[in-house]
C-alpha positions in Angstrom: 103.2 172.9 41.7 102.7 173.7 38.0 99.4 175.3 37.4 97.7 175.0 33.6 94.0 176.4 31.6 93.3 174.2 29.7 91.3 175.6 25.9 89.0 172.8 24.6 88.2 173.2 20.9 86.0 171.4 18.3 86.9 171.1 14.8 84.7 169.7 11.9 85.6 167.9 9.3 85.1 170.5 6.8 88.9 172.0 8.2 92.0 170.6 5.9 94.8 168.9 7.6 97.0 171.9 7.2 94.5 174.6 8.1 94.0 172.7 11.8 97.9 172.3 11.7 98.2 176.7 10.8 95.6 177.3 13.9 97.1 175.2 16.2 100.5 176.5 15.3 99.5 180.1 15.5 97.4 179.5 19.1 101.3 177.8 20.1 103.3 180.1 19.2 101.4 183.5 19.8 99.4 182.6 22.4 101.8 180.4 24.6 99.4 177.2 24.5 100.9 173.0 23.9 98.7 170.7 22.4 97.7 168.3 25.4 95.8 166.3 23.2 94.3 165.4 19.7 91.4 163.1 18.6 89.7 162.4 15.5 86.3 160.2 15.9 85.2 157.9 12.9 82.7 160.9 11.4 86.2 162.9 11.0 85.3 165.6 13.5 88.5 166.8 15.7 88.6 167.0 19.6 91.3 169.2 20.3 92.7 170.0 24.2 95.6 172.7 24.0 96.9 174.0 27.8 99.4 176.6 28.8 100.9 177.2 32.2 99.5 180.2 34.4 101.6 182.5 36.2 101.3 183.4 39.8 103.0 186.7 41.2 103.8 186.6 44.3 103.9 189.5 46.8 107.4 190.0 48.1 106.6 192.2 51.3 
C-alpha cells in the first residue's frame, strides 16, 4: 500500500501566474512533491494540496 504527506499551502492573490507555476515547479522537482490539487476561489486566493510518497525501510533480519 502506497503511503503519501500531503503539504497544504495558501496562496494570495498578490502571486503572478508564473511565480505560483516557478514555486510549484521547484517544490516538484527538488523536493519530490505532485500537485494533488489546485483551487482558485472567486476573491482569487489559491488552495494548493501538493503530496509525495514516503519511504519505508524495512529491516531485513
Amino acid at each position: 500500500m502506497i503511503e503519501y504527506e500531503f503539504w497544504n499551502l495558501s496562496i494570495d492573490r498578490s502571486k503572478s501566474r508564473g511565480a505560483v507555476c516557478h514555486m510549484l515547479t521547484q517544490a516538484a522537482e527538488y523536493q519530490g512533491w505532485e500537485l494533488e490539487r489546485l483551487r482558485k476561489d472567486p476573491t482569487g486566493a489559491r488552495t494548493v494540496r501538493l503530496r509525495r510518497k514516503i519511504i519505508r525501510m524495512r529491516s531485513t533480519l
